[in-house]
Every structure is written in structure tokens, then in C-alpha cells.
C-alpha positions as CSV (number, residue, x, y, z in Angstrom):
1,X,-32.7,35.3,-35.4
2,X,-30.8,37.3,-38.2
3,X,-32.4,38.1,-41.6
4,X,-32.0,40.4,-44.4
5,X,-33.2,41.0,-47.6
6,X,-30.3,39.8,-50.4
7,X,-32.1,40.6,-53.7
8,X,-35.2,42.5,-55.3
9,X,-36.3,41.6,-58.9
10,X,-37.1,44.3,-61.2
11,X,-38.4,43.8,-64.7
12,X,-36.8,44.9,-67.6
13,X,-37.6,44.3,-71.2
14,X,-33.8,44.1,-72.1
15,X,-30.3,43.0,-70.2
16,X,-28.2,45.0,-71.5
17,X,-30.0,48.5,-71.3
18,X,-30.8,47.8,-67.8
19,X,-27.5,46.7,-67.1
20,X,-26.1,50.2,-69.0
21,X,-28.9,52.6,-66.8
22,X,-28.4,51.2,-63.7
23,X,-24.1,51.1,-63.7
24,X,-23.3,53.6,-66.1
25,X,-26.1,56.6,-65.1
26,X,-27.1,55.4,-61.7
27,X,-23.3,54.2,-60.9
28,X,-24.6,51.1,-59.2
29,X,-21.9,47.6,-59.3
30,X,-22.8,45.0,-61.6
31,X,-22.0,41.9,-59.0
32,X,-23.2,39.4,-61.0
33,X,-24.2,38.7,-65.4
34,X,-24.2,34.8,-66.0
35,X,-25.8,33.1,-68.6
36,X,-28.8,30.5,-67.5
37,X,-30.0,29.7,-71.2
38,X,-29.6,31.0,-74.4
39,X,-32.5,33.5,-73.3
40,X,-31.9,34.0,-69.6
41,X,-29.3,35.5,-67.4
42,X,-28.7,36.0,-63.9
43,X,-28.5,39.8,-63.5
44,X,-27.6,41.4,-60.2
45,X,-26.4,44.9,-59.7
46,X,-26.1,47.1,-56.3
47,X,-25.7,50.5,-55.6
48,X,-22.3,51.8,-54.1
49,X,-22.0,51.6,-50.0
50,X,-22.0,49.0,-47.3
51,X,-25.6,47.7,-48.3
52,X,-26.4,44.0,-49.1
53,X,-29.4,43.8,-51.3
54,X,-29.2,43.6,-55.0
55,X,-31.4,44.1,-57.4
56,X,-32.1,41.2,-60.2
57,X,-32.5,42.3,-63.2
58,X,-35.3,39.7,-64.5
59,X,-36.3,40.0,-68.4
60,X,-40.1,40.0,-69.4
61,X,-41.5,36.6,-70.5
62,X,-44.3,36.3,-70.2
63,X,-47.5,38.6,-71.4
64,X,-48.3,39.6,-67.6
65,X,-45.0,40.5,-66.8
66,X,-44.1,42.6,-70.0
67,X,-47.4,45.0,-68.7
68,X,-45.9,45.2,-65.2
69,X,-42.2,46.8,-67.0
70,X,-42.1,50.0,-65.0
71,X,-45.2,49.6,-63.0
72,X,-44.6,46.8,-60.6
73,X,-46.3,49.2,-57.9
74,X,-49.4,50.5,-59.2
75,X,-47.5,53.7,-59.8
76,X,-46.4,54.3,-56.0
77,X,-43.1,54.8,-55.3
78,X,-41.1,51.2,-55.8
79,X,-37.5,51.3,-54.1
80,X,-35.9,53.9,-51.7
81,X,-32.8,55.0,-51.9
82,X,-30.2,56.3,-49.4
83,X,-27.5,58.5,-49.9
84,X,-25.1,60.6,-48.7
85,X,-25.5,63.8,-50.9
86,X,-28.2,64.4,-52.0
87,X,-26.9,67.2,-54.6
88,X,-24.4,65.2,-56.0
89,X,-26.6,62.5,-57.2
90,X,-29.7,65.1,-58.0
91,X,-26.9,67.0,-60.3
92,X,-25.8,63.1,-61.6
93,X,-29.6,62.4,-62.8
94,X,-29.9,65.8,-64.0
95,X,-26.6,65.1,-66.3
96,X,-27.8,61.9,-67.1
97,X,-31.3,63.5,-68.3
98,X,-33.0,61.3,-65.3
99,X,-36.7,62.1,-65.2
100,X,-37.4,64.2,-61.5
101,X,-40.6,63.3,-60.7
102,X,-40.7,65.4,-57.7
103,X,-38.0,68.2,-57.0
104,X,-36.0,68.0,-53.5
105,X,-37.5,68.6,-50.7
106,X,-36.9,68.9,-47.0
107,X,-38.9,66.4,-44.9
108,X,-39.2,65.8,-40.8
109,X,-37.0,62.8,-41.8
110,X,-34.6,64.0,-44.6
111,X,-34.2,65.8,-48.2
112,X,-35.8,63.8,-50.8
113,X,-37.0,63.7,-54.3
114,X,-38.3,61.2,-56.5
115,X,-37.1,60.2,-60.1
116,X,-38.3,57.4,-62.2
117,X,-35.3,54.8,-63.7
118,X,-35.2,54.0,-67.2
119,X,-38.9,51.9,-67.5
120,X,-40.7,54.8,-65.1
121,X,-40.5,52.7,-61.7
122,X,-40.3,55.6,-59.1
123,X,-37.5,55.8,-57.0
124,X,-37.6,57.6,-53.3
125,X,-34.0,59.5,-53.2
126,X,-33.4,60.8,-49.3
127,X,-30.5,62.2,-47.8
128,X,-31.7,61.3,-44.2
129,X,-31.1,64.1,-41.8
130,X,-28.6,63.8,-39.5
131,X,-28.7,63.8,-35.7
């Protein structure tokens, strides 16, 4: 059997701010922006590296899901993110005025810290430590 997660919607109350955040502070690739209606688009964007899931970009519609914009997790940490230094990309969010939720840190399994995106979804940052 072979599996593997391709995308992971994230709401967002406009395209083209979430579109700016996530490729021109987080320097993630827009794969995809196509035009379903006059209202909706197809939004995908992926962080840099050999990875293979996206992240859809899926405007608010409804009532429900304009409450759940930056909050799709009850406030835990959402997504995790893996990189390959750490103090480059803290010193990126910093530049980019990012918030830090939580400061690096060194863990049994890496350094992380936590910042929240452009709605306030929490995002696990780790530099895994190497063997």
C-alpha cells in the first residue's frame, strides 16, 4: 500500500493576503491559483524542499467557517514544520514581524519554537536534531 497526504485546507478570509503571507514572508511556492467561480479559487501553496503536501488555501463562506479563521485547532498547535536552520527562518519571521509564540528551544527531539501565521493558527517550527 502507498499513501500520502497531498493537501491540507486552511481558512483564510482573503486570497490574496494569504497568498502574499504564506510566499512572500513564509517563502513557501504558490503551485497552484485558478479561478472556480467568480468567488472561488483553487489555492495551493508549499513550502520549499522535497515535501508533497500543500496547503489549500480555502476562503470563509460560510458563518461557521469565518469563526474557525485562525482557530481550526481549538488553539493547539495546527501544522509542523520542518527545516533545516532553524536560525535562519527564526531571523526570517523576526524580519517579517512574525508573532513568536514560544521562543526556541532545545527538545529530546530537536530545536523548536512556535509562531502563529497571519490569522493566529500556531505553527510547530523544529530543526530535528541530527544523528
Amino acid at each position: 500500500m502507498n499513501q500520502q497526504l497531498a493537501h491540507i485546507t486552511i481558512l483564510v478570509d482573503d486570497y490574496d493576503i494569504a497568498i502574499a503571507f504564506y510566499t512572500e514572508q513564509l517563502h513557501f511556492d504558490l503551485v497552484e491559483d485558478t479561478s472556480l467561480s467568480e468567488s472561488k479559487r483553487w489555492v495551493l501553496v508549499r513550502p520549499k524542499g522535497t515535501g508533497t503536501c500543500n496547503i489549500l488555501l480555502a476562503k470563509a463562506t460560510t458563518e461557521e467557517q469565518v469563526k474557525s479563521i485562525g482557530n481550526q485547532t481549538g488553539g493547539r498547535v495546527f501544522l509542523f514544520l520542518y527545516t533545516d536552520d532553524i536560525t535562519r527562518d527564526y531571523q526570517n519571521l523576526l524580519q517579517h514581524q512574525i508573532t513568536i509564540v514560544e521562543e526556541p528551544s532545545v527538545k529530546a527531539h530537536g530545536t523548536v519554537l512556535v509562531f502563529a501565521d497571519c490569522y493566529g493558527n500556531k505553527w510547530d517550527l523544529i530543526q530535528p536534531m541530527t544523528r
